[in-house]
N, C-alpha and C positions, 0 to 999 in steps of 0.2 A: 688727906683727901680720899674719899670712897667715892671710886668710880662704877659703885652700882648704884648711887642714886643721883637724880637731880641732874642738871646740864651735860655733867659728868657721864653718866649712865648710855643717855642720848648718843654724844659724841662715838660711847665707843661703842655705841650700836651699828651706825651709821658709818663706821671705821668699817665693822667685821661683817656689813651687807654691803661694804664695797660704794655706797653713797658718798664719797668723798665732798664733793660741791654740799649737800647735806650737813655734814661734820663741819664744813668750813663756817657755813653759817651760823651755826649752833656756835661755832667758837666765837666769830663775831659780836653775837648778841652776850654773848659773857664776859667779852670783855677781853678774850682770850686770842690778843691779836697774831702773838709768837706761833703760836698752834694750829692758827689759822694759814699760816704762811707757810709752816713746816710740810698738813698737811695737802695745800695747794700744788708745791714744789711735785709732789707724786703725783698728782692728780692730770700731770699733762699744763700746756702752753695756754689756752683758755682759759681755763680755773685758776691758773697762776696771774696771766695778765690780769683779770677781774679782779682778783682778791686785793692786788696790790694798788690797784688803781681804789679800792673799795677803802683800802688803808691809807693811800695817801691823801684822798678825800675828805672823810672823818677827820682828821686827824687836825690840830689845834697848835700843834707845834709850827715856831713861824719858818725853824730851817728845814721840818719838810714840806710845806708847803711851798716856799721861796726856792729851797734847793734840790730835794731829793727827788720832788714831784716834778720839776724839770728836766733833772738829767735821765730819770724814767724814761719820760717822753723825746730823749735826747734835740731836746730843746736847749742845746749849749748856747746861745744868741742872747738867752733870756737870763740868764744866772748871774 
């Protein structure tokens, strides 16, 4: 992986001008969900709720949608 070009490049541009919310996107659209979460977790309480809620949305898997996305939302009732 060469992270001077392509999605890669962006990402850690966006890292090292301190764009966080920016990077996270950039990871999204690549597919790059782990990255996007790792960096959310720094980016502060906002950035982090969003991303994850960004990620359990997307997402096509029936136990996070059925599960994971619930207990998020600490919607214990519904699980």
């Amino acid at each position: 992986m060469n992270w001077n070009e392509g999605s890669e490049k962006y990402i850690k541009t966006s890292l090292m001008l301190g764009n966080l919310q920016s990077a996270v996107d950039c990871c999204f659209k690549c597919g790059r969900h782990t990255e996007a979460l790792v960096i959310a977790l720094m980016a502060g309480k906002d950035v982090l709720d969003s991303t994850v809620h960004n990620y359990l949305n997307q997402s096509s898997d029936p136990f996070i949608k059925g599960v994971l996305t619930k207990l998020y939302d600490k919607d214990y009732s519904h699980i």
